[in-house]
PDB file of N, CA, C and O in Angstrom:
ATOM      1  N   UNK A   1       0.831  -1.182   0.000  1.00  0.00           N
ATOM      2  CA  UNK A   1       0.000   0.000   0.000  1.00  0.00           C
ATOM      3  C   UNK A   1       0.875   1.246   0.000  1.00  0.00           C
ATOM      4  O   UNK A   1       1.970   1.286   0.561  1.00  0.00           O
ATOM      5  N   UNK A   2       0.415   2.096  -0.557  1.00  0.00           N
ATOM      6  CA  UNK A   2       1.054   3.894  -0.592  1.00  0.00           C
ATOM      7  C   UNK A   2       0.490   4.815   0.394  1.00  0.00           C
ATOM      8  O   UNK A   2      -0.662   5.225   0.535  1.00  0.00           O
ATOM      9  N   UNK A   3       1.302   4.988   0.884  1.00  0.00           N
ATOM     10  CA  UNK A   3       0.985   6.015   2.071  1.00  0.00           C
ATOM     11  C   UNK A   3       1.018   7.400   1.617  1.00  0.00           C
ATOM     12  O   UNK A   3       0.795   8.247   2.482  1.00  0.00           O
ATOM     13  N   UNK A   4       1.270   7.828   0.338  1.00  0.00           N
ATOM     14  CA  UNK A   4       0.598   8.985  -0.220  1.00  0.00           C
ATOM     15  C   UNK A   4      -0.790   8.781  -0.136  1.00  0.00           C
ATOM     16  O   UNK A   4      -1.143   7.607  -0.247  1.00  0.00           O
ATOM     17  N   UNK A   5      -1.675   9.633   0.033  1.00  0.00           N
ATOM     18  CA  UNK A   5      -2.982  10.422   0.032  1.00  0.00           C
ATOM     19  C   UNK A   5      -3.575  11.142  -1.163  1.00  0.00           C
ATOM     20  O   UNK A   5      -3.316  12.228  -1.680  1.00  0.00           O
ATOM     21  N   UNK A   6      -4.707   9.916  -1.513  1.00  0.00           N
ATOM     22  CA  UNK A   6      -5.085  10.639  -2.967  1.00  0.00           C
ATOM     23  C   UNK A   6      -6.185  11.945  -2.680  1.00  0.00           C
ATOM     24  O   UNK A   6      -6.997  11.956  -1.755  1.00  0.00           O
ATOM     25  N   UNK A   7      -6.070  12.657  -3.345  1.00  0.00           N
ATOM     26  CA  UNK A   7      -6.993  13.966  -3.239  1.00  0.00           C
ATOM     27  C   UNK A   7      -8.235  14.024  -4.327  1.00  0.00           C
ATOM     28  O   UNK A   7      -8.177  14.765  -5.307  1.00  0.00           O
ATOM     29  N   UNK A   8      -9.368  13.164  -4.054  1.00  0.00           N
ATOM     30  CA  UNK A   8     -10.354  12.749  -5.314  1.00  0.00           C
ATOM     31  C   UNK A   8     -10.514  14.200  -6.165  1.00  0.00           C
ATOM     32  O   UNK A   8     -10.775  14.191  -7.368  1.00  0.00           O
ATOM     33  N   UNK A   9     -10.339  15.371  -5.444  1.00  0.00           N
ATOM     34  CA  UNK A   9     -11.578  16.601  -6.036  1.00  0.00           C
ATOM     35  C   UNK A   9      -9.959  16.876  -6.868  1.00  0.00           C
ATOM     36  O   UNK A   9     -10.213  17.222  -8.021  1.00  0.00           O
ATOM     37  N   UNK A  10      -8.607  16.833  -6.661  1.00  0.00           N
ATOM     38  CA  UNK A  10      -7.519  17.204  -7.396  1.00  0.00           C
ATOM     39  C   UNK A  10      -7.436  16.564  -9.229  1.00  0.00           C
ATOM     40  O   UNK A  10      -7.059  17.338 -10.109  1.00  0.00           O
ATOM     41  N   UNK A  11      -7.740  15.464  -9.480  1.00  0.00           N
ATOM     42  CA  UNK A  11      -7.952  14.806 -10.362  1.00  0.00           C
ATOM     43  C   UNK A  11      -9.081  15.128 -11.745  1.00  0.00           C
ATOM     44  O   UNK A  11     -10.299  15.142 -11.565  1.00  0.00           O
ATOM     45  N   UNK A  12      -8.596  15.317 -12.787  1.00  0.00           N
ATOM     46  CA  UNK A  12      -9.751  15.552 -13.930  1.00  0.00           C
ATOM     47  C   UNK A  12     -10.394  16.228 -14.450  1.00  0.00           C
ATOM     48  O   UNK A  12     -11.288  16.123 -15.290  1.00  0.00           O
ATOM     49  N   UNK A  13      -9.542  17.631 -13.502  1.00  0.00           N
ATOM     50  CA  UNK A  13      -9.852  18.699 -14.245  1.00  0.00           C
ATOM     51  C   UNK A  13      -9.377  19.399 -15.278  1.00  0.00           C
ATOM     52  O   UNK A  13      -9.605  20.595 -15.460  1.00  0.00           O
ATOM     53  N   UNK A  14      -8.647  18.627 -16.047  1.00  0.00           N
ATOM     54  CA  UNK A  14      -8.048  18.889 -17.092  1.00  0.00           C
ATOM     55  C   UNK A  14      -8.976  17.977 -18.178  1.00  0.00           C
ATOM     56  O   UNK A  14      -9.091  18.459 -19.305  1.00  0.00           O
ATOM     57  N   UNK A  15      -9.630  16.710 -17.905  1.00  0.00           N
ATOM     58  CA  UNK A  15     -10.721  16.427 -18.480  1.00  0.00           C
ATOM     59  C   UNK A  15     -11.898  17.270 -18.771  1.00  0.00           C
ATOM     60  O   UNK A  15     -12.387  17.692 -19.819  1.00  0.00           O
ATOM     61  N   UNK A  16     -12.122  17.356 -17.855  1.00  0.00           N
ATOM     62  CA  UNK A  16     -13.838  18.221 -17.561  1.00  0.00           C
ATOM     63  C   UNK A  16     -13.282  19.689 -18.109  1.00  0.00           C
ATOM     64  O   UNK A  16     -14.175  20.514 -18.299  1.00  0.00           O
ATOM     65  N   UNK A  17     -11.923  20.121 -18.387  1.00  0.00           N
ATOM     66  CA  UNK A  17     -12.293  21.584 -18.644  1.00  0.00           C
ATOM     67  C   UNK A  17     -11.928  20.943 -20.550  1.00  0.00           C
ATOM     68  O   UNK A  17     -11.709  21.958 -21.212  1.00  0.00           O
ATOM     69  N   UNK A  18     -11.881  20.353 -20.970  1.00  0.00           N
ATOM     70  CA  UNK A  18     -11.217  20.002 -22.146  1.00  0.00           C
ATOM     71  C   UNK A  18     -13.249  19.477 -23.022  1.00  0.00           C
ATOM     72  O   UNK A  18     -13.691  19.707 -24.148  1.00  0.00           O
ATOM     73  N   UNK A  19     -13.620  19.066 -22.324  1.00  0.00           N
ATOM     74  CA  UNK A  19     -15.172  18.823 -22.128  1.00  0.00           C
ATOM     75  C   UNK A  19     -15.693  19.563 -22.379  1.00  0.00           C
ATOM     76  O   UNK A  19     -16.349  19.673 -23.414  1.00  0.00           O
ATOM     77  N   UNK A  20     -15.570  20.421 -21.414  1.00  0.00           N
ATOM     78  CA  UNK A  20     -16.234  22.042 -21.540  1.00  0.00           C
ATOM     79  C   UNK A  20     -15.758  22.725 -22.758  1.00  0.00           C
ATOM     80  O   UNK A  20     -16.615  23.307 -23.424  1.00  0.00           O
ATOM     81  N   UNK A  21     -14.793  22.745 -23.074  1.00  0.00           N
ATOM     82  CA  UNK A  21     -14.593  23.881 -24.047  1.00  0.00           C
ATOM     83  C   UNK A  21     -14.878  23.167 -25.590  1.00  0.00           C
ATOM     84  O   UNK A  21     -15.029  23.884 -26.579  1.00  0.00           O
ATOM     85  N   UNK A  22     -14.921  21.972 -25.653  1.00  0.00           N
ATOM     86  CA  UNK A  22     -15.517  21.103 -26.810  1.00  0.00           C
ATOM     87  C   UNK A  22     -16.436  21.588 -26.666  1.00  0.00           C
ATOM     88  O   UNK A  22     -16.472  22.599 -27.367  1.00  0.00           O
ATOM     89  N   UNK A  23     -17.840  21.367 -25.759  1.00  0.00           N
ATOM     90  CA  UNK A  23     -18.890  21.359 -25.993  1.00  0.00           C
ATOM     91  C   UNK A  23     -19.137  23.128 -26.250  1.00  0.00           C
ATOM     92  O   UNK A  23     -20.160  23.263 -26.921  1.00  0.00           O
ATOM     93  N   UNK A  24     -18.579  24.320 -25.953  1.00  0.00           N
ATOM     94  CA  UNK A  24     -18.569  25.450 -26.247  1.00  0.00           C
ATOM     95  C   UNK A  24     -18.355  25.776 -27.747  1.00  0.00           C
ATOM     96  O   UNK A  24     -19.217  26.459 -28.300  1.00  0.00           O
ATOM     97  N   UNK A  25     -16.995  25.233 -28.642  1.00  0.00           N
ATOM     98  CA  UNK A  25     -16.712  25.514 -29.878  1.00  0.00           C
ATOM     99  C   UNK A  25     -17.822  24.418 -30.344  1.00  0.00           C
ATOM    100  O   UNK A  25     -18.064  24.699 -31.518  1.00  0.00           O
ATOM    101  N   UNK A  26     -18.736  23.108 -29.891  1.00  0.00           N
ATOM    102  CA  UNK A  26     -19.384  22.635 -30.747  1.00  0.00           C
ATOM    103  C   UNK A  26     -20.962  23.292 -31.115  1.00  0.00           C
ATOM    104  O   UNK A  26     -21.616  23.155 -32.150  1.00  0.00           O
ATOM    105  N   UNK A  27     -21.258  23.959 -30.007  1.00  0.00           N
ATOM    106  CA  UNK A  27     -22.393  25.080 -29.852  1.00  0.00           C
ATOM    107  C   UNK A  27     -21.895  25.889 -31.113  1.00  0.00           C
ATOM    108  O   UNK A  27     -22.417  25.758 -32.220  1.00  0.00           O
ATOM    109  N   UNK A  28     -20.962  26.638 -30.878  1.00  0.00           N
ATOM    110  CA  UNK A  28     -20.352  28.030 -31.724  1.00  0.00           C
ATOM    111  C   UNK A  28     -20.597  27.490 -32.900  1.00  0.00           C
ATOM    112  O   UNK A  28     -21.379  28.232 -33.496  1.00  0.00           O
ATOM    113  N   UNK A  29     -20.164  26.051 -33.887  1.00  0.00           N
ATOM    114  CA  UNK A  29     -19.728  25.700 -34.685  1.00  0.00           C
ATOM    115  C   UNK A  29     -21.318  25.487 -35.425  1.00  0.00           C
ATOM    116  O   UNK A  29     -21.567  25.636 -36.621  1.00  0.00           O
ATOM    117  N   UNK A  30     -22.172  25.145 -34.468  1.00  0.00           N
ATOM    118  CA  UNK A  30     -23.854  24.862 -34.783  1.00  0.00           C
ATOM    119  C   UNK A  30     -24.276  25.614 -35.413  1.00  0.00           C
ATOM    120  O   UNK A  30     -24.443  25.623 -36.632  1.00  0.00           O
ATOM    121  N   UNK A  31     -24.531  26.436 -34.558  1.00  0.00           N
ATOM    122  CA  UNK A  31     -24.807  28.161 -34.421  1.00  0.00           C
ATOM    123  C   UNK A  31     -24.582  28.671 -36.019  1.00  0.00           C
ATOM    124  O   UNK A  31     -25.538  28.857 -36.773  1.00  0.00           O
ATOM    125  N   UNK A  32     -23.003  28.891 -36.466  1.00  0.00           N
ATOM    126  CA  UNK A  32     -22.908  29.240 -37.139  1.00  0.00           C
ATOM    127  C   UNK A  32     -23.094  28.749 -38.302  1.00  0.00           C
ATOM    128  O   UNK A  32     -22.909  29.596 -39.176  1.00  0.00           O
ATOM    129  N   UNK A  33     -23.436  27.545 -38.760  1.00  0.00           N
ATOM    130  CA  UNK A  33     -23.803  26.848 -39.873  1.00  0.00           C
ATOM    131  C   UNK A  33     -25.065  26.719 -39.399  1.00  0.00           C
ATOM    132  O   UNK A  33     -25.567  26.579 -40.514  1.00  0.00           O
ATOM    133  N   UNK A  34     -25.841  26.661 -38.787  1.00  0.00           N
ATOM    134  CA  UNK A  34     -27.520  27.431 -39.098  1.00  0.00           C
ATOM    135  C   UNK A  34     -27.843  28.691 -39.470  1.00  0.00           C
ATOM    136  O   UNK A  34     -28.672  28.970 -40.336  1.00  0.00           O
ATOM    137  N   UNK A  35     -27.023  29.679 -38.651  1.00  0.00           N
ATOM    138  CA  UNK A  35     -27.827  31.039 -39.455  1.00  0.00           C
ATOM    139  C   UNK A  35     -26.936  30.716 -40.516  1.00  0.00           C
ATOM    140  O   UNK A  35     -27.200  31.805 -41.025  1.00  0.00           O
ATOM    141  N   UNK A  36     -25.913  30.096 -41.526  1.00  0.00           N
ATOM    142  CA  UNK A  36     -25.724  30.392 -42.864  1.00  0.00           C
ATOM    143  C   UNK A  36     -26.181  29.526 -43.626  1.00  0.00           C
ATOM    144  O   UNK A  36     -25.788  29.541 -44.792  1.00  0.00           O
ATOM    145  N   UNK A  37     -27.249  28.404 -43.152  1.00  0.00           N
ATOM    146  CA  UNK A  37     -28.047  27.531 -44.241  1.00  0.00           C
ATOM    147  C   UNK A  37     -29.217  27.517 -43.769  1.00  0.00           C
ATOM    148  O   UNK A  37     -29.881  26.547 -44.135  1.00  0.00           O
ATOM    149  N   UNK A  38     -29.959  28.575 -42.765  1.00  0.00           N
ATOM    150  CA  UNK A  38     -31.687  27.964 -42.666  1.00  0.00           C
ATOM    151  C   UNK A  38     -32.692  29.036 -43.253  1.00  0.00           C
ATOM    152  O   UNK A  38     -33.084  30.151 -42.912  1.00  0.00           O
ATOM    153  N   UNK A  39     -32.823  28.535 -43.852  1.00  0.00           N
ATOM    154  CA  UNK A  39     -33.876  29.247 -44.405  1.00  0.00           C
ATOM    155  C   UNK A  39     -35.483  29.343 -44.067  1.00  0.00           C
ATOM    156  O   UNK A  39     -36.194  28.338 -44.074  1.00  0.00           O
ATOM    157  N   UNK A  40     -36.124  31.037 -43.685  1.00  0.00           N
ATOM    158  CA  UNK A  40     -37.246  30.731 -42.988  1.00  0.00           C
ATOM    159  C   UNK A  40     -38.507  29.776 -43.990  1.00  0.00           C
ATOM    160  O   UNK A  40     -38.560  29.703 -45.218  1.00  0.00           O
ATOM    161  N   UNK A  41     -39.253  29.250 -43.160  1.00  0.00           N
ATOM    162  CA  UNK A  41     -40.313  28.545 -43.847  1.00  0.00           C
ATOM    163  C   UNK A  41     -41.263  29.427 -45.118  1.00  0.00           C
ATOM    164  O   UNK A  41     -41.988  28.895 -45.959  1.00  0.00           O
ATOM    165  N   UNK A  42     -41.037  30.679 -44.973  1.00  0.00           N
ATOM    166  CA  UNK A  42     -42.324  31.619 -45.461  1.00  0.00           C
ATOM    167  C   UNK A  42     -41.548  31.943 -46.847  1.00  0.00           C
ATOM    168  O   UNK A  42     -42.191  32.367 -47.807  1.00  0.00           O
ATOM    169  N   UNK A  43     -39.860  31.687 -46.944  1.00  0.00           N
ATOM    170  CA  UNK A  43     -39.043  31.908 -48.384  1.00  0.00           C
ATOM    171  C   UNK A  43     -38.981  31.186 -49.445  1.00  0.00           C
ATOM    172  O   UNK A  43     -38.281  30.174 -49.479  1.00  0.00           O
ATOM    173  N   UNK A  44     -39.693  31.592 -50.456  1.00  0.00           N
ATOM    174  CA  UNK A  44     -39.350  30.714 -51.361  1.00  0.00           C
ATOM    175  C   UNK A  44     -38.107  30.287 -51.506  1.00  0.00           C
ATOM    176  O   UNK A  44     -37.139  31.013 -51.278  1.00  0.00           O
ATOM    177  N   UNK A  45     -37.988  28.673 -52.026  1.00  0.00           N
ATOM    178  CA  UNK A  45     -36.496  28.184 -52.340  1.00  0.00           C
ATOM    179  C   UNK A  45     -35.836  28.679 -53.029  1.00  0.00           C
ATOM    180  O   UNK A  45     -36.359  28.942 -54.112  1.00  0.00           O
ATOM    181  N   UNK A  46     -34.550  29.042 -52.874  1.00  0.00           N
ATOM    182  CA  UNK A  46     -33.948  29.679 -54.125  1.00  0.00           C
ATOM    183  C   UNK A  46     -33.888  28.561 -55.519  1.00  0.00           C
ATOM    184  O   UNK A  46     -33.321  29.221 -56.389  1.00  0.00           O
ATOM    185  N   UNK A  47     -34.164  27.413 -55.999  1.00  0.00           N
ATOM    186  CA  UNK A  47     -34.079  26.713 -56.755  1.00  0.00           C
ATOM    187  C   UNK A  47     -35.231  27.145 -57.684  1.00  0.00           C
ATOM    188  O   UNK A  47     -34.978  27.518 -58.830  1.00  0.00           O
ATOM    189  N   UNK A  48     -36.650  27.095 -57.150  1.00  0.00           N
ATOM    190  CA  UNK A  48     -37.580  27.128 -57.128  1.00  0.00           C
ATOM    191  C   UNK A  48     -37.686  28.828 -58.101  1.00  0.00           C
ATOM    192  O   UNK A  48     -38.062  28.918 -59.270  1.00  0.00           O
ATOM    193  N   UNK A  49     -37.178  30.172 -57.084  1.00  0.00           N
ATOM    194  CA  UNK A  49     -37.117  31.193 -58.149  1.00  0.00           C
ATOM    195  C   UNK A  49     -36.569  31.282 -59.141  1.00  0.00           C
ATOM    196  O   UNK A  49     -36.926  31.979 -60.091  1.00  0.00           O
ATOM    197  N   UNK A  50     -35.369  30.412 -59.068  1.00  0.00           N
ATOM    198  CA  UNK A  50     -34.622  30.238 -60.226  1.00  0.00           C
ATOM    199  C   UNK A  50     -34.881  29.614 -61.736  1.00  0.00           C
ATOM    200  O   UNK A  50     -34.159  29.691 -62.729  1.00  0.00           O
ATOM    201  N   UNK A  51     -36.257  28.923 -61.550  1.00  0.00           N
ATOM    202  CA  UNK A  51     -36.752  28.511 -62.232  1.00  0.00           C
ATOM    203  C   UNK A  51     -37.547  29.575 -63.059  1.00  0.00           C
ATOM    204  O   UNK A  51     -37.271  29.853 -64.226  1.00  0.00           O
ATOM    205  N   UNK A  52     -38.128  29.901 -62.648  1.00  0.00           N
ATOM    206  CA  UNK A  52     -39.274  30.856 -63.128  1.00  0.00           C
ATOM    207  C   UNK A  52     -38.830  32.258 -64.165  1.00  0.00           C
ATOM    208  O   UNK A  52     -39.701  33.032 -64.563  1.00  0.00           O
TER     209      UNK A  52
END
């Protein structure tokens, strides 16, 4: 046995902040490829005017 003393709350925060900031740039990354491909329901398609 080791008579060092583990410190549970010292551990994994280099996980959990590596976590966090994924899930931040994967929000950002959403975000920004919706407002540049959604188009509201009430717009005609651009395919659609293009036709005409």
């Amino acid at each position: 046995m080791s008579e060092k003393q583990v410190n549970p709350s010292a551990q994994g925060w280099g996980v959990a902040a590596f976590i966090i900031v994924l899930a931040i740039v994967s929000n950002v990354a959403a975000y920004s490829i919706h407002k540049a491909t959604y188009l509201k329901p009430d717009k005609a398609p651009a395919t659609a005017s293009a036709e005409h």
